[in-house]
N, C-alpha and C positions, 0 to 999 in steps of 0.2 A: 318575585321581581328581580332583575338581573340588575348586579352592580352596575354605579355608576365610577365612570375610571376617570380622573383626570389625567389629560393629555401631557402633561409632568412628569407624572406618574409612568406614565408609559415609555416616554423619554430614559428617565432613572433606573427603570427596571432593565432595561434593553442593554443602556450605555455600562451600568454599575455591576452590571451581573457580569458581563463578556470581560471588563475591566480583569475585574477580581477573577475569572479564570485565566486571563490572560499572561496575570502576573503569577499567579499559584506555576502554571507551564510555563514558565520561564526559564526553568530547569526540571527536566525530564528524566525518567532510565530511557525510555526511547523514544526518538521521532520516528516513521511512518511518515515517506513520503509518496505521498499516492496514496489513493483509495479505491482503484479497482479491484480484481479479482483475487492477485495474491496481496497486497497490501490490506485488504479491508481481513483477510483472512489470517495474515501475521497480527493484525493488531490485537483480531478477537484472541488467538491463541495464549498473546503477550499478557493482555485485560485478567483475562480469566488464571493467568498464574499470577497474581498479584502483584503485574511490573505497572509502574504508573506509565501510564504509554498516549502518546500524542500523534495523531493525525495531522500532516499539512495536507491542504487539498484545492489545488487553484482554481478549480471550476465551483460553480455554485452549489452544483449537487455532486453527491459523493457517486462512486458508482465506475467511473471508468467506462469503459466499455462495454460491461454487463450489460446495460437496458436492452441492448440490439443487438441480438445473436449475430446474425449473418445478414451485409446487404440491407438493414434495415427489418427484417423477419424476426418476431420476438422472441425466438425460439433459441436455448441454449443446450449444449449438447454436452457432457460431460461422461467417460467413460470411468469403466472400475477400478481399483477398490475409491477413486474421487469422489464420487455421486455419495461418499457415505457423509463427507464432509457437507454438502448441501444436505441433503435429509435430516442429518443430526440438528439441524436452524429449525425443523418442522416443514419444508417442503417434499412430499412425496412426487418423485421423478420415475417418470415413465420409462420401460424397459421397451428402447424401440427393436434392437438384435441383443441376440444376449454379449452384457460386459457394455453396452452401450446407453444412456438413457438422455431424455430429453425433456425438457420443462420451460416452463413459462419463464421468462428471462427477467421482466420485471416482478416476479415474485419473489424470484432466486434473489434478484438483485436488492430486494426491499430487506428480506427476511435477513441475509448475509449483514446486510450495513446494520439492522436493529440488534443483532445478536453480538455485534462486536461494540455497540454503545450501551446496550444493555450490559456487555460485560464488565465494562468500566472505561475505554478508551474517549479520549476526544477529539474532538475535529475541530478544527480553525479552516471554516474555507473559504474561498476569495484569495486564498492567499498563496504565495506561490516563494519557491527557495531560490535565493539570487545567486546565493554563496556558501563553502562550508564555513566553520569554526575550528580550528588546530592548535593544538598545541604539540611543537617537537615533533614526533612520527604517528601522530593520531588524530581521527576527525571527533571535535569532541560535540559537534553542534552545526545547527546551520539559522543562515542568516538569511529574511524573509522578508516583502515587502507584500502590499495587496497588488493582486495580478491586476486591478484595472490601473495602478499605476505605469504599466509597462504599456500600458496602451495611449498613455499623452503623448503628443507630439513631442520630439526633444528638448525642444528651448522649454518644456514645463516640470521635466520629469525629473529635477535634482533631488529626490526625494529620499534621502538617507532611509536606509530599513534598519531593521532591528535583530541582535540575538538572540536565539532559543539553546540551551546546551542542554546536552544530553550526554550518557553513557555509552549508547550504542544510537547509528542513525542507518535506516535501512532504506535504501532506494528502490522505493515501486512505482518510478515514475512511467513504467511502460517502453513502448518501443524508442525513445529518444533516449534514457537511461539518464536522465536531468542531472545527479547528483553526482553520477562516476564521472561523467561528463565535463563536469564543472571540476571535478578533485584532478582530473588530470592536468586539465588545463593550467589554472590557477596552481597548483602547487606539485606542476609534473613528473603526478603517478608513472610508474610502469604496468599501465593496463591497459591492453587493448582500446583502440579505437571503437567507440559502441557503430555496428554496423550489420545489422542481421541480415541471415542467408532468404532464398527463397524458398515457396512451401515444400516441404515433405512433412505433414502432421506428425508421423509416431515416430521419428527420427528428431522430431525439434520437443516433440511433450519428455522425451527420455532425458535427450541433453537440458534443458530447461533445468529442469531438475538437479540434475547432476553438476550445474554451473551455477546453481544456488549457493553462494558463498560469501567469505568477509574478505572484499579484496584489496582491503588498506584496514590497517587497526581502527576501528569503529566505525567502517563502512560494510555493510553487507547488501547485494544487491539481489534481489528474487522479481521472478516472472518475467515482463518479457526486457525486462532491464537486465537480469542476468543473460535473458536469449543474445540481447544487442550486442553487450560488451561481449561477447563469444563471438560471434559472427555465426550463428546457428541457425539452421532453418527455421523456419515460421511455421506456423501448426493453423494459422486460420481460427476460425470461429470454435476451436474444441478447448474446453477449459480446464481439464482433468488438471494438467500439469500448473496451471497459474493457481489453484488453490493448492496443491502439495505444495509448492515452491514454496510458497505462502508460512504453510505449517512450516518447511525446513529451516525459513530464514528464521520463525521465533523459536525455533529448536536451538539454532546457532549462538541467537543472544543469550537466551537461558542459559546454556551449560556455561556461557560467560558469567553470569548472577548467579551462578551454582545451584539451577532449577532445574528442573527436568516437567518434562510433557509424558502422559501418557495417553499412547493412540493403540490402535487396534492393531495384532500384528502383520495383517494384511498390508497397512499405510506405512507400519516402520519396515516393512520389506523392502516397498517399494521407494522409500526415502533412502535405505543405505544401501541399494541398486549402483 
């Protein structure tokens, strides 16, 4: 016979549960802002070295851009030594030339997001970063409201949001670069305007990578948030470099917590490339 639930019950569990996580990540070692390609993949990195690590993620579902390779085609294409960091989740990817493979993008995409919640990281999503947190010459946190409040009309949206502080906070917000974005503005960094170049793929997966970095004391920015604030080419629907980037940026916090990662030497070649 299948329990019977009262609709209280249901209430309590939903409201009381989120509550108590809410407050527990109040204070973090890292936020994880974004959850596509390299964000879902710094977090899992972060998870699984024992950083307590927090997801903001504005959209309902986590994911980014992943679901849809290219144009709407579920097809993801990720080239080598990359592809080892998808396989390593349990997705086998097809070798379409060699150094190049291809796979089902919503599997890529499911399997990546379970393997960095299964590692320990969390999500808060709906919810979207308005502002950092500072103190002196550092970001120590950011301040968040839910993304449908950005959507009232003005006369409704007086809606104070809230602090989250962290140790380190990493900007995976994608091509807009949400968080450098707002640190320049608000407390007029010297970094670059976010504004990325047009496509040349294996000239923008290199730099990508290579402009993975911390570009204000506890700001590090990976994927194509680090592309933006460069002004680097775009690479299109090839993902190799957004999950290194990914790895790079929890490589960066770590040596801050005095962690280390270890990867294949194939991945750490191509990270200190």
């Amino acid at each position: 016979m299948m329990k019977e639930v009262d609709e209280t019950t249901i209430t309590k569990a939903i409201a009381g549960e989120f509550v108590k996580k809410f407050l527990e990540y109040a204070e973090s070692d890292v936020i994880v802002v974004g959850s596509g390609p390299a964000g879902i993949t710094a977090a899992r990195y972060l998870a699984k070295a024992g950083v307590k690590t927090l997801i903001i993620e504005r959209n309902i579902m986590m994911g980014g851009g992943m679901w849809q390779g290219g144009m709407l085609f579920p097809e993801m294409v990720v080239e080598a030594p990359a592809h080892k960091l998808v396989e390593e989740v349990g997705v086998k990817m097809k070798e379409y030339e060699k150094g190049v493979y291809v796979g089902s993008s919503p599997h890529i995409s499911a399997k990546l997001i379970a393997a960095a919640l299964d590692a320990g990281a969390v999500v808060f999503n709906s919810i979207e970063v308005k502002d950092v947190v500072y103190r002196k010459d550092r970001i120590t946190g950011v301040v968040v409201n839910w993304h449908s409040v950005s959507m009232l009309p003005p006369f409704l949206t007086c809606v104070d949001p809230l602090a989250l502080k962290s140790r380190a906070v990493i900007d995976a917000t994608g091509h807009q670069a949400e968080v450098a974005r707002i640190a320049k503005k608000k407390l007029r960094l010297d970094i670059p305007e976010p504004l990325e170049g047009s496509m040349w793929a294996a000239e923008g997966e290199k730099a990508t990578i290579k402009n993975t970095k911390e570009v204000y004391p506890g700001l590090i920015v990976c994927g194509m948030a680090s592309n933006s604030i460069g002004g680097l080419p775009r690479m299109g629907p090839l993902y190799g470099a957004m999950f290194l980037s990914g790895v790079k940026a929890a490589k960066i916090v770590l040596k801050k917590f005095g962690k280390e990662i270890k990867l294949e030497k194939e991945i750490e070649d191509v990270l200190n490339v």
